[in-house]
KOLGU-826925 format. One line per 8 residues: their letters; for each residue x, y, z of N, C-alpha, C, O. Coordinates in Angstrom, 2 decimals, m for minus. Each point is the difference from the previous one (the first is absolute). Layout:
BEGIN
A) X Y Z X Y Z X Y Z X Y Z ~ ...
This chain:
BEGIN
XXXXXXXX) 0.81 m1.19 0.00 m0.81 1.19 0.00 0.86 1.26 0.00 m0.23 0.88 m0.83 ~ 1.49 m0.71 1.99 0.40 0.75 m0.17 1.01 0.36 m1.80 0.15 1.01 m0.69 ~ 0.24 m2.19 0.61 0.63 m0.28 m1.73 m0.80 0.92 m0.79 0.58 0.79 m0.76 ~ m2.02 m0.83 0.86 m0.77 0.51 m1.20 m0.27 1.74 0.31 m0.53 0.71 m0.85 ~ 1.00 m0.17 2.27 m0.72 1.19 0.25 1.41 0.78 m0.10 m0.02 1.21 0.20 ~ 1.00 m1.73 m0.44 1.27 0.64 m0.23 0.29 m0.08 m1.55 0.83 0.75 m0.51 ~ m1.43 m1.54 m0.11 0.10 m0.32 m1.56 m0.77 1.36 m0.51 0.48 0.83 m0.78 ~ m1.96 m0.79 1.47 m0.88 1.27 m0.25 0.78 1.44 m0.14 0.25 0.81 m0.89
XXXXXXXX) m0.03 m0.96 2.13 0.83 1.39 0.52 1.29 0.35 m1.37 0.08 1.04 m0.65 ~ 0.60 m1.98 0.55 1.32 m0.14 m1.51 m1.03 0.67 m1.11 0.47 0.87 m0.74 ~ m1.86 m1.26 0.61 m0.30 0.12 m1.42 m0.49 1.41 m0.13 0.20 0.74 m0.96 ~ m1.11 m0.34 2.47 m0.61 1.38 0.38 1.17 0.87 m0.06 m0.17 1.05 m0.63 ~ 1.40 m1.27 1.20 1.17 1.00 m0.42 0.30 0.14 m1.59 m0.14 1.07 m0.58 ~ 0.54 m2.19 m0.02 1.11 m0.42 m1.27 m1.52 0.79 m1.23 0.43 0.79 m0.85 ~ m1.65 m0.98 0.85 m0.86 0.57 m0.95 m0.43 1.52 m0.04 m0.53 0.52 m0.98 ~ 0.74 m0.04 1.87 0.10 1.64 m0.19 1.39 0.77 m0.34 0.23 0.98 m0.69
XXXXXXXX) 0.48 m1.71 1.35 1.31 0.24 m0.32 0.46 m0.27 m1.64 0.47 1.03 m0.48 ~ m0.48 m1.62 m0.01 m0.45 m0.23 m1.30 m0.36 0.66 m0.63 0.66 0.56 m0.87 ~ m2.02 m0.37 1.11 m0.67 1.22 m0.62 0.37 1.36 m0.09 0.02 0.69 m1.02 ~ 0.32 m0.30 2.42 0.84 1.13 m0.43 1.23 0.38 m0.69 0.18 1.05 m0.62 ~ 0.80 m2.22 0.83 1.12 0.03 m0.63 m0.60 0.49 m1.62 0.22 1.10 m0.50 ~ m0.99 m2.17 m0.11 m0.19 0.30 m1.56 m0.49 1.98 0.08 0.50 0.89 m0.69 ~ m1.51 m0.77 1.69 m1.15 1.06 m0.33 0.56 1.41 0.53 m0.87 0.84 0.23 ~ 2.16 m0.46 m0.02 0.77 0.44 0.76 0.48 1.47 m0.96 0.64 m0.44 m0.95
XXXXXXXX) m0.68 1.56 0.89 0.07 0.78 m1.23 2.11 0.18 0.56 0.93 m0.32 m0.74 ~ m0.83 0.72 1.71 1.36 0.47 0.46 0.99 m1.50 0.22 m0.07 m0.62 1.06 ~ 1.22 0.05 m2.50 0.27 m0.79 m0.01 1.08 m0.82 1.52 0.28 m1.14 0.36 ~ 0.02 2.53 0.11 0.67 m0.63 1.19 m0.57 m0.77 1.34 0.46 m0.81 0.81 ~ m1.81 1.55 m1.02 m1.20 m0.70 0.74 0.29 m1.36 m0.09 0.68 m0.67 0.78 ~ m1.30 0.28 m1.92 m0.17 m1.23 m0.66 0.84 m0.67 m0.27 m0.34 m1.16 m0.21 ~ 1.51 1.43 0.09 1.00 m1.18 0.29 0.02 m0.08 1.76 m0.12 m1.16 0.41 ~ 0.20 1.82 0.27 m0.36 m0.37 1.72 m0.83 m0.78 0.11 0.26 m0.82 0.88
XXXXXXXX) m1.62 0.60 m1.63 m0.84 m0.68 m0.17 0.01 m0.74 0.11 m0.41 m0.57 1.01 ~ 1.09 m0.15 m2.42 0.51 m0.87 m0.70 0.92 m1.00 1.27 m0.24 m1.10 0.49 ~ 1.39 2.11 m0.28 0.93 m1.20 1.20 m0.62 m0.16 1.32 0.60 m0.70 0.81 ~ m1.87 1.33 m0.42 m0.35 m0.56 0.90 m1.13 m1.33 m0.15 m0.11 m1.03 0.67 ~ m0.45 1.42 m1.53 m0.60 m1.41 m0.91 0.63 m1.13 m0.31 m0.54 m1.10 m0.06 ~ 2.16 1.42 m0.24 0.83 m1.10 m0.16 0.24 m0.84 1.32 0.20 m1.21 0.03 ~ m0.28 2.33 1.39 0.44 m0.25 0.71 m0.71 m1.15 0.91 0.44 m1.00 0.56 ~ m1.92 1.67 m0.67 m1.24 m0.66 0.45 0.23 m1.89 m1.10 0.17 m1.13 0.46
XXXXXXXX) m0.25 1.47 m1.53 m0.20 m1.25 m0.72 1.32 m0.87 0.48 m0.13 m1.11 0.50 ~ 0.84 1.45 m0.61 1.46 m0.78 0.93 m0.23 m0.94 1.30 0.25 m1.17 0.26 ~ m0.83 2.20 0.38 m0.53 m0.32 1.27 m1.04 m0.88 0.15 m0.03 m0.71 1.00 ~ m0.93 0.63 m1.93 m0.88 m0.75 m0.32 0.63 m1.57 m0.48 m0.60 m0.99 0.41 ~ 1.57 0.86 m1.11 0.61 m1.37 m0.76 0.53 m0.87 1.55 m0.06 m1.18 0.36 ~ 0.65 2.59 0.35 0.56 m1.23 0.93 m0.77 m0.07 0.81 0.52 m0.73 0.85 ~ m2.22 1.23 m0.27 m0.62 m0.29 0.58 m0.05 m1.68 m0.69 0.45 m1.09 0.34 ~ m1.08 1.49 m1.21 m0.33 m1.48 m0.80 0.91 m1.41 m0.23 m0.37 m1.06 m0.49
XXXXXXXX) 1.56 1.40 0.98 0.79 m0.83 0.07 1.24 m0.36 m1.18 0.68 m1.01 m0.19 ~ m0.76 2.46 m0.57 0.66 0.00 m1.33 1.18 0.77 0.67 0.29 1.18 m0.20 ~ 0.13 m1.74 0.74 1.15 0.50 0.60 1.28 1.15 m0.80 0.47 1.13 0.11 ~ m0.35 m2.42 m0.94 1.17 0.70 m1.68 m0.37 0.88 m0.76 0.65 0.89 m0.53 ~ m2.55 m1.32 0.43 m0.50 0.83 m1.13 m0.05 1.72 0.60 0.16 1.02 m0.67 ~ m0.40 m1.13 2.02 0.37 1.59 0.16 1.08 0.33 0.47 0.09 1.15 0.43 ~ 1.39 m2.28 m0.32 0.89 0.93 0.18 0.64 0.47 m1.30 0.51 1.11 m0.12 ~ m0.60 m2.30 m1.11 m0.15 1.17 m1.16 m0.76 1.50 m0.36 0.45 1.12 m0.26
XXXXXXXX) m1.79 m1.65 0.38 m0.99 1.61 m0.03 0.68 1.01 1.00 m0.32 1.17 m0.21 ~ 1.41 m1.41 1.52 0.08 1.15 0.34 1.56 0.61 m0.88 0.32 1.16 m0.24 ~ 0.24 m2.16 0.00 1.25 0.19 m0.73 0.24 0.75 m1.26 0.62 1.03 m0.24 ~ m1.42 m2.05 m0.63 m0.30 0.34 m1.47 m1.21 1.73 m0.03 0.30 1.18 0.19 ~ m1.22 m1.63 m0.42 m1.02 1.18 0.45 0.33 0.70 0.43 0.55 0.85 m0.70 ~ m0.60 m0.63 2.30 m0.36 1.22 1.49 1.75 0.36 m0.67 0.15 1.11 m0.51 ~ 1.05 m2.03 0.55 1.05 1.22 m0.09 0.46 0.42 m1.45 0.65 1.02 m0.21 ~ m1.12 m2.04 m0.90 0.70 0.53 m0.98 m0.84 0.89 m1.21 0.49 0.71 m0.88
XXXXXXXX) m1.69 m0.97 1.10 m0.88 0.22 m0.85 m0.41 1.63 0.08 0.06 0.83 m0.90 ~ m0.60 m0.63 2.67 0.03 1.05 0.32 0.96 1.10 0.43 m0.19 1.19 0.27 ~ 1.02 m1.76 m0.28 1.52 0.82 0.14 0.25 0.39 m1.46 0.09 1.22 m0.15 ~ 0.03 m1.91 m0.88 m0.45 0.62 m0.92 m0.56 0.66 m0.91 0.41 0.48 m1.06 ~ m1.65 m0.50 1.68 m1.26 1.01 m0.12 0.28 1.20 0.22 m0.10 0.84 m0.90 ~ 0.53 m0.52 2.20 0.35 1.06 0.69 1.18 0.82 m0.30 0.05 1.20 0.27 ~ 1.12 m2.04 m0.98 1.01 0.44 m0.78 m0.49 0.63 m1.03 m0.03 1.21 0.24 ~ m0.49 m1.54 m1.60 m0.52 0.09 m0.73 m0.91 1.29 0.56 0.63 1.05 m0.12
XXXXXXXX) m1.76 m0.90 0.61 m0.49 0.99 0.27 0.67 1.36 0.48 m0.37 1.13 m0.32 ~ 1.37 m1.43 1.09 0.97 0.51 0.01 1.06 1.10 m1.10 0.15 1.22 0.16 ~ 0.39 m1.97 m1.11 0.58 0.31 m0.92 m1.24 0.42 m1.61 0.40 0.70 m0.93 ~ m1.04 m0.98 0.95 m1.03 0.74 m0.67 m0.83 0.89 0.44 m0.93 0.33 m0.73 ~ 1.06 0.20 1.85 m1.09 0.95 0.83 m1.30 m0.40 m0.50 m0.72 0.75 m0.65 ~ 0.50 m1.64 0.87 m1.45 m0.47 m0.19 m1.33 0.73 0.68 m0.28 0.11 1.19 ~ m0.42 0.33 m2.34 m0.62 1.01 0.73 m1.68 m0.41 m0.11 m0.33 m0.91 m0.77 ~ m0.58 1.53 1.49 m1.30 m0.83 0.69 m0.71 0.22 m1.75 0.33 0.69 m0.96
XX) m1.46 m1.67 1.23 m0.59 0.00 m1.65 m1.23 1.09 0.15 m0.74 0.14 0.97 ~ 0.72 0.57 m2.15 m1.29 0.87 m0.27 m1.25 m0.20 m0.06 m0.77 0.93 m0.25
């Protein structure tokens, strides 16, 4: 019981979070978004017992993906959409 009300709680966080990441006009927002979504879904694998599968997602993803996001945004002054 408790398994399923902590599974809830993962999905009630990880689906708004989501949503905003995409719906987000100010891109730096949304990559914050984004790695905390990564962070939540990570967290979620090894609830589940995917032990590897999120210590990749925090590896691959949460550091390289969004670290590069943020670079990138960075060096293009990425600026909010019209």
């Amino acid at each position: 019981m408790i398994y399923t009300i902590i599974y809830a709680l993962f999905a009630i966080i990880l689906i708004p979070l989501a949503l905003k990441s995409v719906s987000e006009k100010n891109l730096l927002h949304s990559v914050i978004y984004l790695f905390v979504f990564l962070v939540v879904l990570s967290g979620l694998f090894i609830f589940l017992g995917a032990s590897i599968v999120g210590a990749v997602e925090v590896l691959v993803f949460v550091g390289a993906v969004t670290a590069l996001t943020v670079f990138t945004l960075m060096l293009t002054g990425g600026k909010e959409y019209e």
